[in-house]
N, C-alpha and C positions, 0 to 999 in steps of 0.2 A: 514268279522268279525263282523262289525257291527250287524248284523243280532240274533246273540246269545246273551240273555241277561241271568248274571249270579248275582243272588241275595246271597251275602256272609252272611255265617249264622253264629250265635251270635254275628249281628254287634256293637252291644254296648259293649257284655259282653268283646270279644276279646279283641279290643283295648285296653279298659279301664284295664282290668290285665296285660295286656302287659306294658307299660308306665306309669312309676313310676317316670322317669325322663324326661320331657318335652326339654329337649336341650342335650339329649344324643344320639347316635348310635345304629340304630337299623337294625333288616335284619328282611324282609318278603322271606322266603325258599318256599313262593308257592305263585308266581304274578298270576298266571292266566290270571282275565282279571281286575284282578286290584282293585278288590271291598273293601278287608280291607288293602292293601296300602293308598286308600285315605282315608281311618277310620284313619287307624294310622298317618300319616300326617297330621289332621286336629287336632290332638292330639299335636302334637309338635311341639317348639316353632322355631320363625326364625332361631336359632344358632344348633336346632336337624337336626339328616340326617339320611336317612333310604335308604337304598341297598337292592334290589327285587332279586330274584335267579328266574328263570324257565327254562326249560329245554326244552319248547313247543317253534318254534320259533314261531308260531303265536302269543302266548303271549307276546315273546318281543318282537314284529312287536306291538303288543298292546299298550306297555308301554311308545311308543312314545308320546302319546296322554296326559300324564304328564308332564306340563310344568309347571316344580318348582325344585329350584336349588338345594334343598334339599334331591333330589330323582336321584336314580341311579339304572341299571337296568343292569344284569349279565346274560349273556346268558348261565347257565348251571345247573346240577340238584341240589339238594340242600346239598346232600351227599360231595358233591366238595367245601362247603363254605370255609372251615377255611382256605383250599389251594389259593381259587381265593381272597378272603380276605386280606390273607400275599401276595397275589401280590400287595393288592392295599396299603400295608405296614399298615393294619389291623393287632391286636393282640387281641383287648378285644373288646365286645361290648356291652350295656345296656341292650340290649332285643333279642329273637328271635321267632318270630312266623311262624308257618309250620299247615297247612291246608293240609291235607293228603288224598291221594286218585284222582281219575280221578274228571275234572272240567265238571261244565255242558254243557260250550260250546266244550268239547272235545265229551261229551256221544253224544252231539244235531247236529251232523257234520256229515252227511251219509260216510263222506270223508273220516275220521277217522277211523272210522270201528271197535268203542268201543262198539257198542249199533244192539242189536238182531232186536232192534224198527224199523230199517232202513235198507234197503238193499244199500250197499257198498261194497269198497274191504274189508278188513281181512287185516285191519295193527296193529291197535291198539298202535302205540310204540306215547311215548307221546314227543318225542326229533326225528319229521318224516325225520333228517338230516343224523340219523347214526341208525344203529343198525339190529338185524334181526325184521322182521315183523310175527306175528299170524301165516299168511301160510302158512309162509319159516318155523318155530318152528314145526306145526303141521305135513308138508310135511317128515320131517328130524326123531320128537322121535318115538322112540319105545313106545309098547305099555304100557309097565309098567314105560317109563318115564311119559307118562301123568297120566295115570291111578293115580300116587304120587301126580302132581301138582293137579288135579282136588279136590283128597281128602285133601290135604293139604292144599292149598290157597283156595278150593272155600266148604270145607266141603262135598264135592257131594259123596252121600250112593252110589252112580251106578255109579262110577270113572271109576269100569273095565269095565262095559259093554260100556260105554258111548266110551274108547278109542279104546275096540274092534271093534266098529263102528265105529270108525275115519280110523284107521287103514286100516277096510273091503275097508270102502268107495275112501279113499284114493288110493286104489291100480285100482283102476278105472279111477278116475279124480281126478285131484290137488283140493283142499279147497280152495279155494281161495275168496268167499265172506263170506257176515253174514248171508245171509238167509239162506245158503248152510246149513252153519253151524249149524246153528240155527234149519234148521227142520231135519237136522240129529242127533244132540240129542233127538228133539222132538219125534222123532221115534225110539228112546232108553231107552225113560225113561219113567214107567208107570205114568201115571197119577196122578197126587197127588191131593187126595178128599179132605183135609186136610189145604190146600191152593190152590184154583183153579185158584186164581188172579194171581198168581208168573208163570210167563213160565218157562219152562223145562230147558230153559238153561240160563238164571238166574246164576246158579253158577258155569258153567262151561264156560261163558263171563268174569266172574272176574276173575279166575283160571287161564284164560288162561293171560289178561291183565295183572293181577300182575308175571307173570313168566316172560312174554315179559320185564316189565318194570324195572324187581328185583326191587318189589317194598319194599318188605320189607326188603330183605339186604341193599338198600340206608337210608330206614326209621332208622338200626340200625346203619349204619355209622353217619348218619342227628344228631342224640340226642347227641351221644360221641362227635361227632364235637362240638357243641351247648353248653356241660357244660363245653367243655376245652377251648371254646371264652368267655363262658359270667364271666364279670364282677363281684366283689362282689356284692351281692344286685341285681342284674341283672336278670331278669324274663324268662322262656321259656317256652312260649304258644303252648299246642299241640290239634289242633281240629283233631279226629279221625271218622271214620262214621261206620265204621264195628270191629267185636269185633276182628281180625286177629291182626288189626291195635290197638287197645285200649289196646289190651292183651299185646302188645311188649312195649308201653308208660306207661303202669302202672309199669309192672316189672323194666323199664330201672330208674323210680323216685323212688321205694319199693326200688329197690338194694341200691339207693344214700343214700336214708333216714337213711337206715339201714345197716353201715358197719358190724355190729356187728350179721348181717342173718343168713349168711353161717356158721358160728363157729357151733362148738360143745359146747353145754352148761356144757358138765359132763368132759370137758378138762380145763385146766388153758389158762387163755386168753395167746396169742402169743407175747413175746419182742416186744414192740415198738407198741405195735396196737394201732391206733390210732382210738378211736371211734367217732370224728367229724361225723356228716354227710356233704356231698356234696349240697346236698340241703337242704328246709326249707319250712315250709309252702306252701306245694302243697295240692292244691285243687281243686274238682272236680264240673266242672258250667254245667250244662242242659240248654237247651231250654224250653223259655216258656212254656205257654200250647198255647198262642195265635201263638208264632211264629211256631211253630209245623204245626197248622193247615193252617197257611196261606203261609209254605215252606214246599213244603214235601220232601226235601232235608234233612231240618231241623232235622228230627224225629229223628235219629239215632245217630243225632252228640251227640259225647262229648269233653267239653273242660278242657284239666288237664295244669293248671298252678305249675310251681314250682320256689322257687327264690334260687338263688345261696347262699353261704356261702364262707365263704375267705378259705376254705379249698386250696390246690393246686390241680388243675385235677389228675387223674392217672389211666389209661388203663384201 
């Protein structure tokens, strides 16, 4: 594990929105390998405590390596908080931050089997304890199941051609690595003059990983859980890298801000509406221009902060 080095990006900006209150309770929903855990820790004072969630167990094999009493580490995805939380007789907490998406030492791990980069198996599940793996998924859908995921989680214009080819291929030999994989899109997908840097499969790597991971039905359980734990005043930091991701965090803080969206404006407001918003003051932090260039992790992030309101959660 050693061997992977992962540089957490907007490590100042993070923290510092995150921690408004330096001795209160805080969860990081994506430990990793740890990098804005110990930002946020260095943030808060002897009497604060912060609770890591991951779901990789490498990473909580990682989390070992934190020795300070203030720090606790939960072996499970981050969708599960507020449940493993009420076990630890948790109801509210000051902050929550969630860094969204595969880490680098999961892409940089041939073992893993997230990255086209490397030849490996074809697992990709980011929890390698439970669940199905890429080649069991691929072995098993039909063609118009993937064809969906491809065009939906990875945007890919050649969804059907791309699973006609899995399919063809499949009925041959099981998928069961990345390069397999890998130059069997390649040989699906014309060339694209337009971007010659980006390989072929490119988005039908991520397509497949966030299907594996339901990455975005945990991401929408993650945020509800998130503003029905935090505190009044209470902060929750969301770094996103892809717009799949950024599109579900923006809508999930627009819907809070603005009880009053959905109405019909040419109707009489509804008995009892109550137009509080749930949050307040969300706003949106970029990356430098320096940090950009010297993480190319960096380029894509964004980070949307929003702080709670004493409204009461609800559904």
């Amino acid at each position: 594990m050693s061997a992977f080095v992962h540089l957490p990006v907007l490590s100042r900006e993070a923290p510092e929105a995150l921690v408004a209150r330096p001795d209160g309770l805080y969860v990081d929903g994506t430990f990793g390998r740890g990098g804005h855990s110990r930002l946020i820790l260095e943030r808060l004072a002897p009497q604060g405590r912060l609770i890591a969630f991951d779901r990789d167990p490498e990473a909580v094999a990682a989390a070992a390596a934190i020795k300070d009493p203030r720090f606790q580490i939960v072996h499970a995805p981050f969708s599960a908080m507020k449940e493993r939380l009420g076990d630890l007789g948790i109801r509210q907490v000051d902050g929550i931050f969630l860094d969204i998406g595969v880490s680098s030492p999961q892409i940089d791990d041939p073992s893993r089997g997230f990255s086209f980069r490397f030849e490996g198996p074809l697992d990709m599940r980011m929890d390698t304890s439970c669940g199905e793996t890429a080649a069991e998924w691929l072995a098993r859908a039909s063609a118009e199941e993937i064809a969906e995921v491809l065009a939906d989680f990875g945007e890919e214009r050649f969804a059907h051609r791309i699973a006609r080819a899995i399919v063809e291929a499949r009925s041959r030999a099981p998928i069961t690595t990345t390069g397999a994989l890998a130059k069997l899109v390649e040989a699906a997908v014309p060339k694209n003059r337009r971007d010659a840097a980006q390989h072929p499969a490119t988005r039908t790597f991520q397509a497949v990983r966030i299907q594996v991971n339901h990455e975005l039905d945990e991401l929408k359980t993650a945020l509800e859980s998130a503003g029905a734990l935090l505190a009044p005043a209470g902060r929750l930091a969301v770094i996103s890298f892809h717009s799949l991701e950024d599109r579900i965090v923006k809508r999930f803080f627009e819907k809070r801000l603005h009880p009053d969206r959905d109405l019909d404006p040419r109707l009489p407001m509804p008995a009892g509406f109550n137009a509080q918003p749930w949050f307040s003051d969300v706003i949106r932090i970029l990356p430098t221009k320096s940090e950009a260039e010297s993480n190319p992790r960096a380029r894509s992030s964004v980070l949307r902060v929003g702080t709670r309101t004493a409204r009461l959660w609800e559904d």
